[in-house]
N, CA and C of each residue as an Amber inpcrd file, in Angstrom:
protein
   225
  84.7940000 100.6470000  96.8970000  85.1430000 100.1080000  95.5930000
  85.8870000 101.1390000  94.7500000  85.2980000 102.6040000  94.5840000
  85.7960000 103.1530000  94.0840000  87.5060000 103.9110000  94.8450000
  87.9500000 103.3310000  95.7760000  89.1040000 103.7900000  96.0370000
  90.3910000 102.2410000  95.6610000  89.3990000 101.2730000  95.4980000
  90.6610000 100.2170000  94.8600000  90.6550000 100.4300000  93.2960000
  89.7290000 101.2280000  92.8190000  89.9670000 101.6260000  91.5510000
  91.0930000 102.9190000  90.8500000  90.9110000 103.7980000  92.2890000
  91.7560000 104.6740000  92.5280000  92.9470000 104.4220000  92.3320000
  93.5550000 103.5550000  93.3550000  94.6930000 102.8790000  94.0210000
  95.2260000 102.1750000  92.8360000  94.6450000 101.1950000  91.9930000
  94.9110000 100.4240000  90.6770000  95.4090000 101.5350000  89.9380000
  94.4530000 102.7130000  89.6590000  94.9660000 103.8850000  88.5640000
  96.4620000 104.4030000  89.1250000  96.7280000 104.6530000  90.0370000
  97.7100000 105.0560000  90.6240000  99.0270000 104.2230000  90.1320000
  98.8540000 103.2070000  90.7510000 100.2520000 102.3160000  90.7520000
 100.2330000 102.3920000  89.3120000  99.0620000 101.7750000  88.5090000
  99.2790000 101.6570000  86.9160000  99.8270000 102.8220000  85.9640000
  99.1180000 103.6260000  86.7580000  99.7030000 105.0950000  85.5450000
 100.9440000 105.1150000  85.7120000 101.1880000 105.2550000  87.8290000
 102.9200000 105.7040000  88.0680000 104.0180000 104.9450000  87.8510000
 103.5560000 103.8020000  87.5880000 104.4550000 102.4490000  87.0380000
 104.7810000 102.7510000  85.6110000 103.4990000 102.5510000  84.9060000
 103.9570000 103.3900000  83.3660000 104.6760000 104.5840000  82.9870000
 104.9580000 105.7450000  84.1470000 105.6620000 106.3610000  83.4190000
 106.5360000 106.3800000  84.1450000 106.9530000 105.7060000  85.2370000
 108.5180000 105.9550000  85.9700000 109.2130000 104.5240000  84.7800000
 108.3760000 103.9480000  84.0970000 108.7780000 102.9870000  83.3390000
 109.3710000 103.6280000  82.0430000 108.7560000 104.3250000  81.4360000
 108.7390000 105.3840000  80.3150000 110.0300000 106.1900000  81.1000000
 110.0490000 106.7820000  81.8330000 111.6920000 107.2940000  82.0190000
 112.6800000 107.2350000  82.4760000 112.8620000 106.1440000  83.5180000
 113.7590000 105.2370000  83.8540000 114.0320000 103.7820000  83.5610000
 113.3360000 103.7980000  82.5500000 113.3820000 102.1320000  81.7440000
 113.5530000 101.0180000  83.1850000 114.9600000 100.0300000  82.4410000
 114.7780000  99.4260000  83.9710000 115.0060000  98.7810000  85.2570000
 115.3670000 100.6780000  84.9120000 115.7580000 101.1110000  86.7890000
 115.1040000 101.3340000  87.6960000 113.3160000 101.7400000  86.8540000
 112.3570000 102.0530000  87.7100000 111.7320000 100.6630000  88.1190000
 112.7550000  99.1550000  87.9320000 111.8750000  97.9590000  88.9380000
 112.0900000  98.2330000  90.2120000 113.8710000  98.8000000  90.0980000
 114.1780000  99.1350000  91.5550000 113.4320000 100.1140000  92.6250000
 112.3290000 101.1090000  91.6780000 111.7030000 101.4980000  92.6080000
 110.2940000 100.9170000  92.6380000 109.9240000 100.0450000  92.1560000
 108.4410000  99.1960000  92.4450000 108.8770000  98.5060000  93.8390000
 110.2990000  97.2770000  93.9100000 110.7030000  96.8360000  94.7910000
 110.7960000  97.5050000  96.1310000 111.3320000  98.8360000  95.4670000
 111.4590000  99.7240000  96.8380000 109.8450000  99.8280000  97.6310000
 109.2470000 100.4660000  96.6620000 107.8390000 100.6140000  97.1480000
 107.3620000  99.3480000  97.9790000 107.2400000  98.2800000  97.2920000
 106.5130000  97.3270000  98.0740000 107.5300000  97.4070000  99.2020000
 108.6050000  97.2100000  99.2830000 109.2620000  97.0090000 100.8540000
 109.0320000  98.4490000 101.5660000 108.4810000  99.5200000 101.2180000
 107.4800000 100.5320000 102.3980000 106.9510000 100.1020000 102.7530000
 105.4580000  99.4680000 102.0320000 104.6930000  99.0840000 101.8610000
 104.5710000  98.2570000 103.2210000 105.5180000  97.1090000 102.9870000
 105.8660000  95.7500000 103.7890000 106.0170000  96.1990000 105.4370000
 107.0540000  97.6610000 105.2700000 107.5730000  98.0840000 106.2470000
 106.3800000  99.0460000 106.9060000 105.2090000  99.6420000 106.5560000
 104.5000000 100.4300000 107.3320000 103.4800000  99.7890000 107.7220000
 103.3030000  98.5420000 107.5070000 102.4060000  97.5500000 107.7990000
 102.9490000  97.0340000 109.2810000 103.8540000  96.9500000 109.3550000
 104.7990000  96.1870000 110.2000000 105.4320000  94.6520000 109.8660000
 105.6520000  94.2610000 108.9460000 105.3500000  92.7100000 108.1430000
 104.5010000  92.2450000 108.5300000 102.7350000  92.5820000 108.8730000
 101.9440000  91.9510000 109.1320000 101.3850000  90.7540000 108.0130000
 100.3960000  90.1300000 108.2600000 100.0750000  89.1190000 106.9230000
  99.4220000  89.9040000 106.5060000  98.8040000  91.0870000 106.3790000
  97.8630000  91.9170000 105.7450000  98.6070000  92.9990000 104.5820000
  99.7090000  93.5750000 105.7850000 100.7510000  94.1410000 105.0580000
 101.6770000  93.5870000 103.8180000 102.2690000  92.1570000 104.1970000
 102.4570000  91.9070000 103.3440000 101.8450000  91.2890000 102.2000000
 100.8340000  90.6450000 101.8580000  99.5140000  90.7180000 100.8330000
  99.3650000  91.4950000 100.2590000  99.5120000  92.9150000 100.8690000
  98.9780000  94.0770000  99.9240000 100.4220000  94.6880000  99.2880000
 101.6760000  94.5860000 100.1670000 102.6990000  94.9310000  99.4260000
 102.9260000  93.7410000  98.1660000 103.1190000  92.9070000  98.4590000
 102.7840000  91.8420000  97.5440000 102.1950000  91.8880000  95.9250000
 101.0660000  92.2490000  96.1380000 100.0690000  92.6710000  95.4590000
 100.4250000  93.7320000  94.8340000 100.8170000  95.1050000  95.3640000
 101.4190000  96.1740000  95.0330000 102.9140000  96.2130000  94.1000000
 103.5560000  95.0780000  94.8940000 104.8130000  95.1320000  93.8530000
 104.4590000  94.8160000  92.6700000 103.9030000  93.5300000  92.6290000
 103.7610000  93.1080000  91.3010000 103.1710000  93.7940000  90.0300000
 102.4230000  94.5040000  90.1850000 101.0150000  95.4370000  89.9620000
 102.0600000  96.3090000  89.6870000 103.1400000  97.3720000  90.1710000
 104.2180000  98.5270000  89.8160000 105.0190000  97.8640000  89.0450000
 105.4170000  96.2600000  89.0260000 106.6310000  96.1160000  88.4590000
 106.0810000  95.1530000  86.8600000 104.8510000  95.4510000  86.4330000
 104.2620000  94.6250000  85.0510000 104.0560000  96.1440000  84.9730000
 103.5260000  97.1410000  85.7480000 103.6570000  98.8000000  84.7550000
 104.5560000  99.5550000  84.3930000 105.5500000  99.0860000  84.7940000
 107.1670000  99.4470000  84.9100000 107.5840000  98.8950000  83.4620000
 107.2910000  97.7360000  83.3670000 107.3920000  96.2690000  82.2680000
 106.7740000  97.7020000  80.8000000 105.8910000  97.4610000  81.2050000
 105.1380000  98.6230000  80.3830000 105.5210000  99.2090000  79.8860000
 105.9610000 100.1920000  80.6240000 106.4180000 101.2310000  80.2500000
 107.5410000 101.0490000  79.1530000 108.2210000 100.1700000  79.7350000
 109.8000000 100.2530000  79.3590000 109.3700000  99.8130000  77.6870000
 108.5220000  98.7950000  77.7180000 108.2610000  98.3090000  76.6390000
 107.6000000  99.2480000  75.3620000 106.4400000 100.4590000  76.0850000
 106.1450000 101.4790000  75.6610000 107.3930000 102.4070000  74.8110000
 108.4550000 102.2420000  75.7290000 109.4700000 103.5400000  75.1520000
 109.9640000 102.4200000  73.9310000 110.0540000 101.2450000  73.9620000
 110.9060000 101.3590000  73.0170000 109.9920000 101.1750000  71.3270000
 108.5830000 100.8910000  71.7420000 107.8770000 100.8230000  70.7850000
 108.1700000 102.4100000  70.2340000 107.9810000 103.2390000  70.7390000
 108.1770000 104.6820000  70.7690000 109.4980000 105.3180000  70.0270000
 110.2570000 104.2470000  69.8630000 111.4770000 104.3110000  69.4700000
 112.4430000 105.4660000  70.1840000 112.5660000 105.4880000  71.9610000
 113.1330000 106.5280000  72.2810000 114.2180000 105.4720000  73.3810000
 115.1770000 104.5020000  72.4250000 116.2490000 103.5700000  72.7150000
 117.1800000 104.5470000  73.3740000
């Protein structure tokens, strides 16, 4: 349990701040990620579920972020 909590902190933090400094250019690397993801799985149905899961999860912290900077006023 405590390593899908891990894993959540991860994507969430690193989503938020590749969001925070590549606004949004950093979807292109959530996308990227999940298609590792997709790809070290082998496109299994397991693999892709969890890339799946993973993109979406990088690309609403990405969302974040971006949304973060501009509250931040750093347009």
């Amino acid at each position: 349990m405590e390593l899908y909590l891990l894993a959540l902190a991860v994507l969430g933090g690193g989503g938020l701040l590749v969001g925070l400094v590549l606004r949004w250019w950093g979807l292109l690397a959530s996308i990227g990620f999940a298609a590792f993801l997709a790809f070290g799985w082998e496109f299994g149905p397991v693999g892709l579920t969890y890339a799946l899961i993973a993109g979406v999860l990088a690309s609403a912290a990405v969302l974040a972020g971006v949304w973060l900077r501009g509250r931040l006023g750093g347009r």
